[in-house]
Backbone as numpy.savetxt, mean C-alpha at the origin, in Angstrom:
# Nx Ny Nz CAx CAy CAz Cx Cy Cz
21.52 0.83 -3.53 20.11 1.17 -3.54 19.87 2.40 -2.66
18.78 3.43 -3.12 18.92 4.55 -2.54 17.39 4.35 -1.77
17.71 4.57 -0.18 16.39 4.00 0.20 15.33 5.24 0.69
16.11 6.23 0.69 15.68 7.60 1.12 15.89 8.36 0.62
15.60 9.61 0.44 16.60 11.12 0.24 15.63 12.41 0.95
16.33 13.11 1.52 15.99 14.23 2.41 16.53 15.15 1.98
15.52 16.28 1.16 16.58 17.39 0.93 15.32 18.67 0.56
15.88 19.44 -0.13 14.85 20.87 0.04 14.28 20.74 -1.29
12.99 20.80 -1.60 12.11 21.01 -2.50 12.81 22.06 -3.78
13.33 22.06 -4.20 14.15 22.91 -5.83 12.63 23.04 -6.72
11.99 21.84 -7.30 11.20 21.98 -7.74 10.18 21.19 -8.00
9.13 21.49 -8.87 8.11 19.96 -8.92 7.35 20.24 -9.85
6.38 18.83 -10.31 4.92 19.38 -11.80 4.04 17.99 -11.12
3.36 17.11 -12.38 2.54 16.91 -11.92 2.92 15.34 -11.37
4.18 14.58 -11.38 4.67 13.77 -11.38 5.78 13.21 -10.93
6.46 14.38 -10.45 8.21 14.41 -10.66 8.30 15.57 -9.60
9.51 15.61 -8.85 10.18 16.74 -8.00 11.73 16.30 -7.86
12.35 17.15 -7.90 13.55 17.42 -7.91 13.82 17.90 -6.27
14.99 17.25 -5.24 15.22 17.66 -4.20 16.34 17.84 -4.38
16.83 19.06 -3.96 17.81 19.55 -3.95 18.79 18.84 -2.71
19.82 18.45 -2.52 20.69 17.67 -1.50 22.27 18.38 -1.34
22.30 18.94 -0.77 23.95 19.69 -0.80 24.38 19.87 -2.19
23.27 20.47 -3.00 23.65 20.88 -4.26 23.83 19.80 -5.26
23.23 18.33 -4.70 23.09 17.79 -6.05 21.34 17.73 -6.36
21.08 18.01 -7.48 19.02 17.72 -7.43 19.14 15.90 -7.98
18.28 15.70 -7.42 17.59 14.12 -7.62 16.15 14.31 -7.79
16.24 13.87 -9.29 15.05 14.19 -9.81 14.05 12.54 -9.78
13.35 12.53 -9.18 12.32 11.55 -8.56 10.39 11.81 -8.91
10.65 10.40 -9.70 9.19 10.32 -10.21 8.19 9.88 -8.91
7.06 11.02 -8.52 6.84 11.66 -7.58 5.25 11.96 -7.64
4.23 11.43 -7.55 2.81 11.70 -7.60 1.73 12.25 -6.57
2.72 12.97 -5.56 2.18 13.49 -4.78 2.13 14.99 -4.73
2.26 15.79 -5.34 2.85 17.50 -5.70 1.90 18.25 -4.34
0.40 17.44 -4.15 0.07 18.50 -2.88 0.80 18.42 -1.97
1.38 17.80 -1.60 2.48 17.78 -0.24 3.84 18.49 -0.59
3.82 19.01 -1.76 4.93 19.90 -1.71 5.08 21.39 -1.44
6.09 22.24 -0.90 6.13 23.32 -0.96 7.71 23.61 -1.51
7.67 25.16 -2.24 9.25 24.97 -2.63 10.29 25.66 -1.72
11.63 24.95 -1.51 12.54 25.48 -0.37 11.71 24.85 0.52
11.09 23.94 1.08 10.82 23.15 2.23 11.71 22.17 2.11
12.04 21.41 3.65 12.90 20.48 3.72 11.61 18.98 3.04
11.81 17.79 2.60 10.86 16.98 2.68 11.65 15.56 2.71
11.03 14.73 3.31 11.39 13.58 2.81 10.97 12.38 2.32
11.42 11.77 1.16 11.00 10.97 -0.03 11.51 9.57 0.01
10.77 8.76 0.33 10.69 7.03 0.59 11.41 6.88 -0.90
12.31 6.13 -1.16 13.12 5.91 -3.13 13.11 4.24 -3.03
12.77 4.15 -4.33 12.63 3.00 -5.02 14.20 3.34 -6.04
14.75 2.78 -6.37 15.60 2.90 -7.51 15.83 1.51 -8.83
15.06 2.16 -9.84 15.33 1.28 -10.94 15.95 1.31 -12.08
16.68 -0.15 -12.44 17.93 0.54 -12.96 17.06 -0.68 -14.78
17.45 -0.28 -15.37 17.39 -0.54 -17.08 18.27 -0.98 -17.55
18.47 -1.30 -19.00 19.93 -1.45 -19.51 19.96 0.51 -20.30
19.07 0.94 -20.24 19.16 2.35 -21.04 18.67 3.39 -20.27
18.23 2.95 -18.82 17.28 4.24 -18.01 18.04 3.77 -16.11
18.42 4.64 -15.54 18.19 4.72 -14.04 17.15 5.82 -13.12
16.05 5.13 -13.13 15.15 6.31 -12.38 14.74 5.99 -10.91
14.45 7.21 -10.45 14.13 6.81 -8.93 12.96 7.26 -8.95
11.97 6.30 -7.86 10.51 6.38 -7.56 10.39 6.96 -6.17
9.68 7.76 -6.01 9.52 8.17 -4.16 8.23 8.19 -3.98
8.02 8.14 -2.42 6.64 7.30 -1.92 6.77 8.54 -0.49
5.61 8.39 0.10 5.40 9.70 0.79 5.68 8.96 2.21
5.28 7.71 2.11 5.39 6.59 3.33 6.31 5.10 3.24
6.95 4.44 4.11 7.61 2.90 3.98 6.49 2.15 3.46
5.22 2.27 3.86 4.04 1.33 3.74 3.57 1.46 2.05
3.61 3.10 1.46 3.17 2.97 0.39 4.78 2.65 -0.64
5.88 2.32 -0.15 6.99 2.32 -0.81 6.76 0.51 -0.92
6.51 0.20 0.38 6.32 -1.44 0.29 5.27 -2.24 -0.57
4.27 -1.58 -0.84 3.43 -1.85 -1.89 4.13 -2.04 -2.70
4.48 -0.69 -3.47 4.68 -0.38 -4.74 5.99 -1.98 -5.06
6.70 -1.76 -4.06 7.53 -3.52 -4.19 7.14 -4.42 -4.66
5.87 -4.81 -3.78 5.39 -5.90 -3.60 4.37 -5.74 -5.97
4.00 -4.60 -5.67 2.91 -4.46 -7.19 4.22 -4.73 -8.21
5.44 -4.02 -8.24 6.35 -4.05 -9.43 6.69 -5.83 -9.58
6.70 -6.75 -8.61 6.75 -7.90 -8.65 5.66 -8.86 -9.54
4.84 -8.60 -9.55 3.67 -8.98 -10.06 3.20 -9.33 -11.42
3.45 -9.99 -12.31 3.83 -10.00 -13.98 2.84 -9.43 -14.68
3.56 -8.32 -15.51 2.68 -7.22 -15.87 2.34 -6.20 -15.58
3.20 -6.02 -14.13 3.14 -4.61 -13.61 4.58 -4.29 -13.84
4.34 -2.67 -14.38 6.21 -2.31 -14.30 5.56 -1.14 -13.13
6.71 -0.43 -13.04 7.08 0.82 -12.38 6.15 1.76 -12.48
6.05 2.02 -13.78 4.98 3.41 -14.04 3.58 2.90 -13.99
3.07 1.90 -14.26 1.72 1.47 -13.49 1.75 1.15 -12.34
2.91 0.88 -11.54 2.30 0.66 -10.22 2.29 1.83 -9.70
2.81 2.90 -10.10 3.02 4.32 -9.69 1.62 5.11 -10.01
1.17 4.92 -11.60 -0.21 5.37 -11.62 -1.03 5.05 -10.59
-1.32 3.64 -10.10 -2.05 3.10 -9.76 -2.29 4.24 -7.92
-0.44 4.16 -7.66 -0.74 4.70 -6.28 -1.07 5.93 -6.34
-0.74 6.54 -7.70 -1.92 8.62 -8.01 -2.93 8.44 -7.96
-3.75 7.41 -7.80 -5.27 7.32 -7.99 -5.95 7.16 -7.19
-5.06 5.84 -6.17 -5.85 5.89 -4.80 -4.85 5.42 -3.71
-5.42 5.49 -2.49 -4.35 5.67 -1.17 -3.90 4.28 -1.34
-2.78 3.85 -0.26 -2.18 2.43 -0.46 -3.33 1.25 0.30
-4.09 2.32 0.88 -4.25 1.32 2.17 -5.76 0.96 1.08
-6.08 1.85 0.47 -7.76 1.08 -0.65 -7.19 0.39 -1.79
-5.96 0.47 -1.72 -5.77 -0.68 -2.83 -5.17 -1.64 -2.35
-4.81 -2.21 -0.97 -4.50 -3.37 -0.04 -6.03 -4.12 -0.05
-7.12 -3.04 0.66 -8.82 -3.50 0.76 -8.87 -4.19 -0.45
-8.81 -3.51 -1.61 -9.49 -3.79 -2.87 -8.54 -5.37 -2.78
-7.90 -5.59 -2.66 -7.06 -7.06 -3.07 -7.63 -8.03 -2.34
-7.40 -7.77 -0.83 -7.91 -8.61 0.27 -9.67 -8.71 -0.29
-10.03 -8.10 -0.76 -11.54 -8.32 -1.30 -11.92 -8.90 -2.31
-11.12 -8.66 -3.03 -11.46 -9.69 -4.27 -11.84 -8.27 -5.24
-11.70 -6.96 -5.16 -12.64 -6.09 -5.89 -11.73 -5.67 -6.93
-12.29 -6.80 -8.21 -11.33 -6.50 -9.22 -11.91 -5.25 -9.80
-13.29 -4.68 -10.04 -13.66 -3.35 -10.61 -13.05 -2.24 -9.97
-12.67 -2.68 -8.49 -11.56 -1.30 -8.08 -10.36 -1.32 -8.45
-9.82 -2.30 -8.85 -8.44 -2.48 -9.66 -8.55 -2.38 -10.86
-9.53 -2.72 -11.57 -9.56 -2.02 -13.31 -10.08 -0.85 -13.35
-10.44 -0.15 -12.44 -10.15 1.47 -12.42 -9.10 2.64 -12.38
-8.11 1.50 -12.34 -6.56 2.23 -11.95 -6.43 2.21 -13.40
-5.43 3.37 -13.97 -4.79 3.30 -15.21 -3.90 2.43 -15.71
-4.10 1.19 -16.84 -3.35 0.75 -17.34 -3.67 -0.83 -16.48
-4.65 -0.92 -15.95 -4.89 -2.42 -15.13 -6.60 -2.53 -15.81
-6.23 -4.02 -16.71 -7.52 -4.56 -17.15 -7.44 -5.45 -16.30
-8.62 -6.82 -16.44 -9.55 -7.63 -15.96 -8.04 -8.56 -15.77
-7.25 -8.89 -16.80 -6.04 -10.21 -16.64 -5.29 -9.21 -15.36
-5.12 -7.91 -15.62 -3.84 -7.98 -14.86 -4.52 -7.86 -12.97
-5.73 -7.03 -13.40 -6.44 -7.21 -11.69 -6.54 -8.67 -11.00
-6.73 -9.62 -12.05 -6.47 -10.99 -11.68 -5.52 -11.25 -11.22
-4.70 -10.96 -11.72 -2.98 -11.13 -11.45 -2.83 -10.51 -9.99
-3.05 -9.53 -9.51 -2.40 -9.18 -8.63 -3.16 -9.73 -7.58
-4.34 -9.51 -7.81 -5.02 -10.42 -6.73 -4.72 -11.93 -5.93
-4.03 -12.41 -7.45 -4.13 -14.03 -7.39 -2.22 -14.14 -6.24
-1.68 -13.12 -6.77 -0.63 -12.86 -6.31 -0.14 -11.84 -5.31
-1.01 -11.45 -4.56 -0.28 -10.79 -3.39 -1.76 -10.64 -2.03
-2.64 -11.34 -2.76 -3.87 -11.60 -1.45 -3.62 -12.06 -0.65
-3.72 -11.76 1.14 -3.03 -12.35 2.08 -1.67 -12.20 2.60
-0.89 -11.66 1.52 0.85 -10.97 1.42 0.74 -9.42 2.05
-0.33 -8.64 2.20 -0.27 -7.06 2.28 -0.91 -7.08 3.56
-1.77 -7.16 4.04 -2.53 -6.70 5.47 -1.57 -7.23 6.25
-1.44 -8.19 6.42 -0.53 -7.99 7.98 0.61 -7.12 7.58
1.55 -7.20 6.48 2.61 -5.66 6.60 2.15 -4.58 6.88
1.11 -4.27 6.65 1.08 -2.93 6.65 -0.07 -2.64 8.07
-0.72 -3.53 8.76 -0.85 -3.62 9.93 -0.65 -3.73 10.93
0.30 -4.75 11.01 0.80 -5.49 12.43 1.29 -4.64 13.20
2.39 -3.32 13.06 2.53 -2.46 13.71 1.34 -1.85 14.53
0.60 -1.76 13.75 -0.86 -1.05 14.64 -1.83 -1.73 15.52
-1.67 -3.07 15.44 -2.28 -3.62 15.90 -2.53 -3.75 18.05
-3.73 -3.56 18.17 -3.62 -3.07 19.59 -3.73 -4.84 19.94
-3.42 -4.86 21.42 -3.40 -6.22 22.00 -4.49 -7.01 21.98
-6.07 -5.96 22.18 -7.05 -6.25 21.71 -7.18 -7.23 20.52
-6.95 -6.54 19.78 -7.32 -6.75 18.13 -6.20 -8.50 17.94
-5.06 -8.15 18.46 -4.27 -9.70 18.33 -4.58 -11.02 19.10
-5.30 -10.25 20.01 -6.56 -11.41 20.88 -7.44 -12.01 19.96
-8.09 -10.52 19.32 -9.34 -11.56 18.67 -8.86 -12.19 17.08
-7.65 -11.57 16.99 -7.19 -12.79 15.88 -6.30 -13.98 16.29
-6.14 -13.97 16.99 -5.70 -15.56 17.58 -7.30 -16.49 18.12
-8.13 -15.72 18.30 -9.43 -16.17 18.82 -9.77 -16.74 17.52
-9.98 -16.29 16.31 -10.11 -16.53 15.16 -9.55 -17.68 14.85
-8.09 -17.29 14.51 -7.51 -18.79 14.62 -7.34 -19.98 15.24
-8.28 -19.24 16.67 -8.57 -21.06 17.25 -9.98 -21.76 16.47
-10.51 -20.58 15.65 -12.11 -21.04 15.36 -12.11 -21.52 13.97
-10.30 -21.84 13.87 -10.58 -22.20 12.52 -10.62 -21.71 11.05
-10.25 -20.30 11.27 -10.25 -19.29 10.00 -8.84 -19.39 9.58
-8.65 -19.03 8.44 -7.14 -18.78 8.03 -7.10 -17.36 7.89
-5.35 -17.42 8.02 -4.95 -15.95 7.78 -5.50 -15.38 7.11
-5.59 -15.52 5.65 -6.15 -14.76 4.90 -7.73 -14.02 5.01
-8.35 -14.98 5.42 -9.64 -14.38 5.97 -9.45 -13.42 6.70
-8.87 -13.84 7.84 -8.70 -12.68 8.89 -7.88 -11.79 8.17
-6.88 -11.68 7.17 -6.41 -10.37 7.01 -7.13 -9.71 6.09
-8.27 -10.11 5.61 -9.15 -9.70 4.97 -10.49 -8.43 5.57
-9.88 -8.59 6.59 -11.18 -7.71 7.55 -10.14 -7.10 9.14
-9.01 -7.48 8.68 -8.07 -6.68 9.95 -8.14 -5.00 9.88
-8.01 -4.42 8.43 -8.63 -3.08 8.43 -9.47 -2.00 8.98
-10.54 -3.85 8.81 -11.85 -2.95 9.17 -12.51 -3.07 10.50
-11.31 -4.49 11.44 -11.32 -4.11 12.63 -10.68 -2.39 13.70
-9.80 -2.28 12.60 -9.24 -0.86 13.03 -9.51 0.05 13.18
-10.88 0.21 12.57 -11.45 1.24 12.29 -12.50 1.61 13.48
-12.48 0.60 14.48 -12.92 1.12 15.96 -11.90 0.79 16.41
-11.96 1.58 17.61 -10.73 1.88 19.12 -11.73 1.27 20.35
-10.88 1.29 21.23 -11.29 0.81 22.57 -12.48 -0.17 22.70
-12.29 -1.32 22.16 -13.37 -2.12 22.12 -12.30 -3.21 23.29
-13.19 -4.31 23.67 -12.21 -4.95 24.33 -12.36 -6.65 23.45
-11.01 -7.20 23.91 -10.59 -8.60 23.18 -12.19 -9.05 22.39
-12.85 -9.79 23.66 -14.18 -9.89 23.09 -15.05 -9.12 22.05
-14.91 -8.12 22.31 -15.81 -7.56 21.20 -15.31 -7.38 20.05
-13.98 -7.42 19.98 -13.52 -7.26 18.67 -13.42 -8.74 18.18
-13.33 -9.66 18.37 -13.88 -10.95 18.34 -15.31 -11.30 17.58
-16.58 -10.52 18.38 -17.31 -10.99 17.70 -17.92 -9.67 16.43
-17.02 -8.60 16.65 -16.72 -8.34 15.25 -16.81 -8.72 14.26
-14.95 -9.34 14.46 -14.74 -9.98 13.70 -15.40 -11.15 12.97
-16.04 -12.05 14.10 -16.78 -13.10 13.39 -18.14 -12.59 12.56
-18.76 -11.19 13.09 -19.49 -10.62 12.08 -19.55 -10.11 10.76
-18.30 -9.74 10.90 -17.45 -9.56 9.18 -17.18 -10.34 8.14
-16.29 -11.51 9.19 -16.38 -12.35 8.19 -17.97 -13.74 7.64
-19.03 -13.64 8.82 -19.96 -14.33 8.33 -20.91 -12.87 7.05
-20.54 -12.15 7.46 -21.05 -11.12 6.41 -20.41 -11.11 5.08
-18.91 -11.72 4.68 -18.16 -11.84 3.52 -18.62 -12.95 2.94
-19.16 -14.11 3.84 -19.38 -15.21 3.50 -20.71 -15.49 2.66
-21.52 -14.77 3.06 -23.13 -14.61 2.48 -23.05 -13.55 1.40
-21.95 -12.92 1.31 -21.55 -11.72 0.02 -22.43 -10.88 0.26
């Protein structure tokens, strides 16, 4: 499994770039082209999937949006190239929100995801994504007031349902991010 590749930009379009590597190109289905320049060094997060008739490699700009795309190709009914559309359309971290939320109209906005399959992923990876792609960030604060949480009785999932959007302030202390939190989620609760 190829979990990386680092090499100089050869070329690119609207999907795909080719990195050049001590003269071999690895051509990698690729949906990020503004972050490219050509003859820059770059480096490309790889997925590698193999077929009985195709071996292609997927690259991701980040581990976090490479770990998605894992977690989405798992999902029945998602292959490769929709979970790949899905991440050209919008960042990893609004289509983690959209799950933890329940917001299936932001998931049948992605290409190639109707009403069954937004169900699907929802039903199958809600509660699985926020803490990966959080816990690293998480200040001591913020793990205060989710253990505070969990003495009050919430489940994970709730709380990883609004861990985001605790993040989105700094320097608050244990307490306040606490009753934040309990503001968020009595605000999810009343819809």
């Amino acid at each position: 499994m190829i979990a990386f590749i680092r090499g100089l930009v050869f070329s690119y379009g609207i999907d795909w770039v080719v990195l050049d590597v001590g003269g071999v190109g690895y051509k990698i289905n690729f949906v990020h082209p503004e972050t490219l320049t050509l003859n820059k060094e770059k480096l490309i997060y790889t997925y590698q999937h193999v077929r009985e008739d195709e071996i292609s490699l997927y690259g991701f700009l980040s581990k976090e949006e490479n770990d998605l795309f894992l977690k989405l190709i798992n999902v029945k009914g998602i292959g490769p190239k929709i979970a790949m559309n899905m991440l050209s359309k919008a960042n990893h971290l609004d289509i983690i929100n959209s799950i933890e939320n329940n917001d299936i109209s932001f998931l049948k906005g992605m290409p190639g995801i109707g009403s069954k399959a937004a169900s699907q992923i929802i039903l199958d990876l809600k509660g699985k994504l926020v803490s990966d792609s959080v816990s690293k960030k998480l200040s001591n604060e913020i793990e205060d007031a989710i253990e505070g949480l969990k003495n009050l009785g919430y489940k994970q999932g709730e709380i990883n349902s609004i861990t985001n959007n605790l993040l989105e302030f700094s320097n608050l202390s244990s307490d306040e991010y606490l009753k934040l939190g309990l503001k968020l989620l009595m605000k999810k609760k009343m819809g």
